[in-house]
PAZAPA-4460 file (N, C-alpha, C; in steps of 0.05 Angstrom, whole numbers, plus 32768, in hexadecimal, padded with zeros to 4 digits):
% residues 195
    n_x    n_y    n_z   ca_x   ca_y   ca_z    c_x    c_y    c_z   seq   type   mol
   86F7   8F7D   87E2   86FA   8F8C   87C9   86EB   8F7D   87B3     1      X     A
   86D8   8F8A   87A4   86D2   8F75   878D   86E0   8F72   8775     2      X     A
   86D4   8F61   876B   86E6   8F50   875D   86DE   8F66   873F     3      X     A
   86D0   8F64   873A   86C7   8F77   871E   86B5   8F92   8721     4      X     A
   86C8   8FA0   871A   86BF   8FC3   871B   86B9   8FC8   86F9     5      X     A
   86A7   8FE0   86F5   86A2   8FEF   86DD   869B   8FDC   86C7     6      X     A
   868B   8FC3   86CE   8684   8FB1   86BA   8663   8FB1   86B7     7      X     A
   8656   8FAF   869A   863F   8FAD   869D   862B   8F98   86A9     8      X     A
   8613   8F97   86B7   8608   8F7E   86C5   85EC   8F7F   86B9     9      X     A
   85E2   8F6A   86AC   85C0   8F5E   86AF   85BB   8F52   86CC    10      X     A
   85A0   8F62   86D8   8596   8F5A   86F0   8582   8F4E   86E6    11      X     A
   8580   8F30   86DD   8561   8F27   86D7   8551   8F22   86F2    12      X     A
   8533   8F29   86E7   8524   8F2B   8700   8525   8F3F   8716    13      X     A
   852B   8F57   8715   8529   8F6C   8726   8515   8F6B   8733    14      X     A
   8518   8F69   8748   8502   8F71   875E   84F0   8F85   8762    15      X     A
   84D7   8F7F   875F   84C2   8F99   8761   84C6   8FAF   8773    16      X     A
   84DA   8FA5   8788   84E4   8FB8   87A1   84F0   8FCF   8797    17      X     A
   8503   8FBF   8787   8525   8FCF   877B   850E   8FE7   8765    18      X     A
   8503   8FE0   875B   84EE   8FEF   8741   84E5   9005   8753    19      X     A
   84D1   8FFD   8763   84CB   900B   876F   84D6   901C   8786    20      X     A
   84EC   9015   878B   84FE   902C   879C   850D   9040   8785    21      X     A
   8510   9030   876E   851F   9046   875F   850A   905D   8752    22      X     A
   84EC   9056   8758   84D7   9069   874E   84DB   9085   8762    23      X     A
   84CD   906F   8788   84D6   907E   8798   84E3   9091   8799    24      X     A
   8506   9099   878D   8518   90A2   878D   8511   90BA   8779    25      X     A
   8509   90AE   8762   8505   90BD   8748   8514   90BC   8736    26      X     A
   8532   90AA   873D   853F   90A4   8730   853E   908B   8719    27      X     A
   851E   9081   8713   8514   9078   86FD   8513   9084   86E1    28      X     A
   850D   90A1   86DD   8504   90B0   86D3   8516   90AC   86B7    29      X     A
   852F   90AA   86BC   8548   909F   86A6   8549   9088   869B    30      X     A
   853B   9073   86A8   8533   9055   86A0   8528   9054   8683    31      X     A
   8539   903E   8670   852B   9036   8660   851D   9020   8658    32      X     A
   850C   9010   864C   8503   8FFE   8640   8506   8FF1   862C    33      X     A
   8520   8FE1   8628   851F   8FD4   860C   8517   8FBC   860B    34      X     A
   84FF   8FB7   85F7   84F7   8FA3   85F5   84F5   8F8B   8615    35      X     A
   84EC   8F99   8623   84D4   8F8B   863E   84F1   8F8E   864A    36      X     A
   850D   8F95   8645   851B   8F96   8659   8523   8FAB   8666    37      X     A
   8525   8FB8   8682   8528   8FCC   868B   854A   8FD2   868A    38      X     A
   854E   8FF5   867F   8567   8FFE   8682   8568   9011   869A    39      X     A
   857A   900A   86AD   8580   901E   86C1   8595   9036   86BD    40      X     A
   8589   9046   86B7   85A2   9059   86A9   85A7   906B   86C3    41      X     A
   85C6   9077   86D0   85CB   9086   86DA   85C5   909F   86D5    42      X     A
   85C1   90B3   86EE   85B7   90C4   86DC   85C6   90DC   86D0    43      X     A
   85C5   90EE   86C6   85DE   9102   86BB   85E9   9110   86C7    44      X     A
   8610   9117   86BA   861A   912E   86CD   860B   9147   86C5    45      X     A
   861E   9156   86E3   8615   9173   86DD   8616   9181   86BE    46      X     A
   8631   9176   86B5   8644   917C   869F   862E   9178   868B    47      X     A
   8617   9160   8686   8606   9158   8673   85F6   9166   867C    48      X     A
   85E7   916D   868A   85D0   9170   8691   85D2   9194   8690    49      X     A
   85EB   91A8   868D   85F0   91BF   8685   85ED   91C0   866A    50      X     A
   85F8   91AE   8656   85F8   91AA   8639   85D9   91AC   8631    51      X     A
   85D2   9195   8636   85B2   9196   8638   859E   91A9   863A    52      X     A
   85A2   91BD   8656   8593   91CC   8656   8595   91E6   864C    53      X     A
   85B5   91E1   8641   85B2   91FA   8629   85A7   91FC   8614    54      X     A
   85AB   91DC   8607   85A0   91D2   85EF   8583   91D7   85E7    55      X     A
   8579   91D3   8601   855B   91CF   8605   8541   91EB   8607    56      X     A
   855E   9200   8612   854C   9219   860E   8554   9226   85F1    57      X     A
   856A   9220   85E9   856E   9227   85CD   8553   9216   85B4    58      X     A
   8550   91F9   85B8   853A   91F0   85AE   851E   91F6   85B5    59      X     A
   851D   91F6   85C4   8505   9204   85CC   84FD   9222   85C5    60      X     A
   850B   9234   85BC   850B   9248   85B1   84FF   9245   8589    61      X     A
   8511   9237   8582   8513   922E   8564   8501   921D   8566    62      X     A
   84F8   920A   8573   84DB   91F8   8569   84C5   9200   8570    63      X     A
   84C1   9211   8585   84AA   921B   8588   8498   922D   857A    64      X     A
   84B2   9236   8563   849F   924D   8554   849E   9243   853C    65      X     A
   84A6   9222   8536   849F   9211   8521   8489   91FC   8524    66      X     A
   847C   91FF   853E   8464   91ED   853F   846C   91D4   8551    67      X     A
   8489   91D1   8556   8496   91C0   8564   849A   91B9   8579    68      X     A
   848D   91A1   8592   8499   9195   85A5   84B1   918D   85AF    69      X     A
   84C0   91A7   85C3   84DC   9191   85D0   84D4   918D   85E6    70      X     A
   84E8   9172   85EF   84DD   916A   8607   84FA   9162   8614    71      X     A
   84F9   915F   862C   8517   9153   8640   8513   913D   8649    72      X     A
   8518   9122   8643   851D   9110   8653   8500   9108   8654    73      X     A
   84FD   9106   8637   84DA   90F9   8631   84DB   90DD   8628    74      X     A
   84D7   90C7   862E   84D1   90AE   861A   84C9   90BC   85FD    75      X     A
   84CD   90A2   85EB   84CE   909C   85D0   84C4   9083   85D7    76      X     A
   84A3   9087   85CF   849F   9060   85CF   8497   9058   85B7    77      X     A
   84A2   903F   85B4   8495   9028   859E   847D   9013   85AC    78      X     A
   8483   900D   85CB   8473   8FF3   85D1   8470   8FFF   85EB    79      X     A
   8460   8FED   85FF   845E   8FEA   8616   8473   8FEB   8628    80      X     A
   8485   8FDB   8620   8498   8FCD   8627   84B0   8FD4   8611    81      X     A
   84BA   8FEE   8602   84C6   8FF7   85F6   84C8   900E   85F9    82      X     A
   84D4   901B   85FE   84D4   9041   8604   84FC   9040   85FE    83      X     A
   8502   905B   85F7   851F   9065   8601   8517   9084   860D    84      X     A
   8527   908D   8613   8529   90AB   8623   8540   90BB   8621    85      X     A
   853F   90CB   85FF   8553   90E4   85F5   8555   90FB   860D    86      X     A
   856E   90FC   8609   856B   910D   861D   8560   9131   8615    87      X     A
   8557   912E   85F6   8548   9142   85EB   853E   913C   85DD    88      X     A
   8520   9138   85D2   8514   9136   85BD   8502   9148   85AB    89      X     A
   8503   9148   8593   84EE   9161   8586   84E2   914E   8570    90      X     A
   84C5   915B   8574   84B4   9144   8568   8498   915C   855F    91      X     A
   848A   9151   854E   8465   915D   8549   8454   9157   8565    92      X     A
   8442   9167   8560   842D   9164   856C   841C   9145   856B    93      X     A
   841A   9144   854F   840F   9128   8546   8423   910F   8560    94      X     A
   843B   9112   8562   8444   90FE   8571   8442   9101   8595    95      X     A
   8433   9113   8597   8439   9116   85B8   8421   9102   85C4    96      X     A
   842E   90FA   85D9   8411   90E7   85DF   841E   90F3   860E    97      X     A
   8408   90DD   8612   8409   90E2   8635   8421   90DA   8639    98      X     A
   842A   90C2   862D   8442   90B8   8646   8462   90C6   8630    99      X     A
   8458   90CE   861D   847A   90DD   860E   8478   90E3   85F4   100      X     A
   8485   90D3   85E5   8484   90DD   85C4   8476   90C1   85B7   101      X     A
   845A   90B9   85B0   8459   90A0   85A0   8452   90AC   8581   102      X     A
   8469   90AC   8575   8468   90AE   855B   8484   90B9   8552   103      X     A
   8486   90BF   8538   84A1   90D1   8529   84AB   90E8   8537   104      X     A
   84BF   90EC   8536   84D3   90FD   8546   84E5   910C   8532   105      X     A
   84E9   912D   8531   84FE   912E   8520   8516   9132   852B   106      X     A
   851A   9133   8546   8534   912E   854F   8536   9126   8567   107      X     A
   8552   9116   8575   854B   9106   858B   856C   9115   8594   108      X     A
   8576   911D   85AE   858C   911E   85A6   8595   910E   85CB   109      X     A
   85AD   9106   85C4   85B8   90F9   85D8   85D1   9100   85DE   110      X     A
   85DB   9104   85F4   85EF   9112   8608   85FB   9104   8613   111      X     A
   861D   90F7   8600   8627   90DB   860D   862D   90E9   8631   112      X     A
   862F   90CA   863D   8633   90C9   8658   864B   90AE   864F   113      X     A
   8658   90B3   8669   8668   9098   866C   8659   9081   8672   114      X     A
   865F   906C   8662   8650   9056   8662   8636   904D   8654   115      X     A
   8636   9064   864D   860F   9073   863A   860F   9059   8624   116      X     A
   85F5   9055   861E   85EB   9046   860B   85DD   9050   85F2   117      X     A
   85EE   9066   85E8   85E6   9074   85D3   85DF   906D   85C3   118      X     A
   85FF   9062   85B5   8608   9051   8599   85EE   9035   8594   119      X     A
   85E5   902F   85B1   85D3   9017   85AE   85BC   9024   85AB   120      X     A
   85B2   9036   85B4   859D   9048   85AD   8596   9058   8591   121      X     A
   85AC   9054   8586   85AA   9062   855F   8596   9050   8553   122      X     A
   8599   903D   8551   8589   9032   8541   856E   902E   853F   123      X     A
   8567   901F   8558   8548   9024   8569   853C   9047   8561   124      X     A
   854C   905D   855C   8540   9072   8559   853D   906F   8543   125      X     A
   8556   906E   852C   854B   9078   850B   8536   905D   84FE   126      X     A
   8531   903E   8515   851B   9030   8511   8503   903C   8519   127      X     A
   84FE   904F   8529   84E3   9058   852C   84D9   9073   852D   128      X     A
   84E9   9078   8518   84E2   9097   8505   84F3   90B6   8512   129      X     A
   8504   90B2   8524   8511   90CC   8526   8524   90CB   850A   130      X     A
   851D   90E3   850B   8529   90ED   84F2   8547   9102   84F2   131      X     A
   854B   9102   850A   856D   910C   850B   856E   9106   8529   132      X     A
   858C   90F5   852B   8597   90F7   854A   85B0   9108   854C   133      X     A
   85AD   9119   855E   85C5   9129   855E   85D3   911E   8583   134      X     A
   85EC   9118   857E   85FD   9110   8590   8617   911E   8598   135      X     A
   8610   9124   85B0   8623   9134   85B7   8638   912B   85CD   136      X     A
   8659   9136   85CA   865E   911D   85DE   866F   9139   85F5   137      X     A
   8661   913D   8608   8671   9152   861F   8690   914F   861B   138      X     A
   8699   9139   861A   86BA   9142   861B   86C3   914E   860B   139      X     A
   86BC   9148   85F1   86CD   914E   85D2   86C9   9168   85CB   140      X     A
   86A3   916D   85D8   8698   918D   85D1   8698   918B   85B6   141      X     A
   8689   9174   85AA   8688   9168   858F   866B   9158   858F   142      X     A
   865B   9160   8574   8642   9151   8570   8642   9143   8551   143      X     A
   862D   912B   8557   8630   911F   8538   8617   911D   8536   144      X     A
   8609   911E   8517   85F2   911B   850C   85EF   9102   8505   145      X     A
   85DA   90F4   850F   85D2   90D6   84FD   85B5   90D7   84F3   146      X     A
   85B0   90CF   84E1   859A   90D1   84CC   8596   90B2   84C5   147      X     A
   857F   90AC   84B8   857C   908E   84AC   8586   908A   8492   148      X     A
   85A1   907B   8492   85AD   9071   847D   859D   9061   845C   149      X     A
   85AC   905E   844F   8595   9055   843A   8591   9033   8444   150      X     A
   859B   9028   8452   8592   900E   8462   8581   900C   8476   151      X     A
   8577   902A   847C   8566   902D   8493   8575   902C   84B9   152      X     A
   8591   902C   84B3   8596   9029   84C3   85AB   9043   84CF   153      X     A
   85B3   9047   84EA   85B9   9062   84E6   85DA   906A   84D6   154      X     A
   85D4   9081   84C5   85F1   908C   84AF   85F9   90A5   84D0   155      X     A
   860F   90A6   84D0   8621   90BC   84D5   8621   90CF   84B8   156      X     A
   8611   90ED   84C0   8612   9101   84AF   8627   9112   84A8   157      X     A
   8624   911F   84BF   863E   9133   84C4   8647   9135   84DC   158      X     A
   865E   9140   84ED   8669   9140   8501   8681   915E   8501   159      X     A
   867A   9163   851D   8683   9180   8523   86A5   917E   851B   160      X     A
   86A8   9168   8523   86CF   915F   852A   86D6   916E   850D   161      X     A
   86C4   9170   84F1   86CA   916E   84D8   86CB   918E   84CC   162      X     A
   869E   9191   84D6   869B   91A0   84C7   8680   91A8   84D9   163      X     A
   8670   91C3   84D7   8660   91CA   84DA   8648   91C4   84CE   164      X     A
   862E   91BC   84E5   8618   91AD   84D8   8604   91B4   84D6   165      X     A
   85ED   91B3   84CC   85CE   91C2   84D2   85BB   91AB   84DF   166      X     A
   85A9   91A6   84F2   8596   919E   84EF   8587   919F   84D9   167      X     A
   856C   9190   84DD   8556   9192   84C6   8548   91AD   84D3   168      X     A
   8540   91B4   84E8   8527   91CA   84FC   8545   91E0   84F5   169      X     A
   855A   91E7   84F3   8565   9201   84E2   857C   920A   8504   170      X     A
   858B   91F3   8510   8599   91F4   8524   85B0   91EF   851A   171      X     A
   85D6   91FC   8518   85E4   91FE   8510   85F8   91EC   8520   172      X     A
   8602   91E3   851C   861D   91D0   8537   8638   91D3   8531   173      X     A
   8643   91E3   853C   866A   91DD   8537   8677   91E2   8554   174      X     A
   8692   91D6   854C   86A4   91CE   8566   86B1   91E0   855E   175      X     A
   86B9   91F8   8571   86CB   9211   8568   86DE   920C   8589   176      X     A
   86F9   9216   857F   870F   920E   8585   8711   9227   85A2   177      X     A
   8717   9225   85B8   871F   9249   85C5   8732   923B   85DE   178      X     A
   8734   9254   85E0   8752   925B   85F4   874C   9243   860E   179      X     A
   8731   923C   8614   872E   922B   862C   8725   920C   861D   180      X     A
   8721   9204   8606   872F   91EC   85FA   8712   91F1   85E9   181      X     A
   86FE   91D4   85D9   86F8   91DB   85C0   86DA   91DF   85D5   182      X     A
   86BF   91EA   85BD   86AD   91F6   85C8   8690   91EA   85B3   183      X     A
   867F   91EA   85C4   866A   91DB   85AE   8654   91F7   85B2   184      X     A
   8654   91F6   859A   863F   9219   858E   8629   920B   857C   185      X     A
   8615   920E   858C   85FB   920C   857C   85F2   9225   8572   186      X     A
   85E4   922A   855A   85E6   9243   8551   85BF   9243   8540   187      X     A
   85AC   924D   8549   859D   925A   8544   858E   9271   852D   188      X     A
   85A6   9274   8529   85A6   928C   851E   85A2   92A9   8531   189      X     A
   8587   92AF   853B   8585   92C3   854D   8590   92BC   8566   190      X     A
   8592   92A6   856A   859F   929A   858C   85B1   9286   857F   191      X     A
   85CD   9296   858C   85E6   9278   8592   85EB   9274   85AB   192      X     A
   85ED   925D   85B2   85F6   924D   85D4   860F   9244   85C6   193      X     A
   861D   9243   85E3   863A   922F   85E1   862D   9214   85F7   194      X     A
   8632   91FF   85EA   8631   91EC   85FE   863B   91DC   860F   195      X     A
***
């Protein structure tokens, strides 16, 4: 039986094997890069990965007829050896490059998971120009807006638990209450999703 379950581990020195079998697999594709160190991120439930692709055809509707790039599960790089991977991003043209987004972003949004490295991920974004993270957490059926604080570092805007929010691209967010428990409504205007 082992001795320690559900704890986090640094593997220094991973083996080019282990890299490369997890390419193999395809189960790389969620991997991040912070600063020359590799993140092995599990990859999402069904439960996230439904949220998401509602989110994603609702954005993709609304940015596309603003001149706007979304993408799924695209890097955000600063360096070689620095990338993260929103699990939605919307960004300009000016920032699209081959390998993801290198440049400003106006929104990044992230889809807690158990164990997720979100909260560690806020900052690194409003340091390299996204301009709204929207976080959504599947249990609560609750999202929060973070923006760059006047310290540059990320402010908590608004949150559904409270009050109903807008993006900056003209996307509405509230947690509405129903008979099968509470519900996350993105709202469009011409298109609402529940998520």
């Amino acid at each position: 039986m082992p001795t320690m379950t559900g704890v986090r581990a640094v593997w220094l020195d991973v083996p080019q094997s282990v890299l490369d079998e997890r390419a193999r697999l395809g189960i790389d594709v969620f991997d991040e890069c912070w600063n020359g160190e590799i993140h092995m991120v599990p990859p999402p439930t069904e439960d996230h990965q439904a949220i998401g692709g509602r989110l994603f055809a609702l954005l993709l509707d609304v940015c596309e007829t603003n001149g706007l790039l979304v993408r799924y599960e695209t890097g955000v790089w600063a360096a070689a050896k620095d990338w993260r991977v929103p699990d939605i991003v919307v960004f300009p043209e000016t920032s699209r490059s081959e390998r993801g987004v290198d440049g400003p972003a106006h929104l990044a949004v992230e889809i807690r998971s158990p164990h997720d490295e979100t909260d560690a991920k806020l900052p690194w974004y409003i340091a390299h120009g996204i301009a709204e993270v929207l976080v959504i957490d599947p249990a609560t059926r609750t999202a929060q807006l973070f923006q760059p604080g006047d310290d540059g570092l990320p402010a908590l805007m608004a949150d559904t638990t409270t009050a109903p929010f807008s993006l900056a691209i003209g996307v509405e967010f509230r947690t509405e209450l129903t008979d099968d428990g509470p519900t996350l409504v993105a709202d469009a205007g011409a298109r609402t999703t529940s998520l």
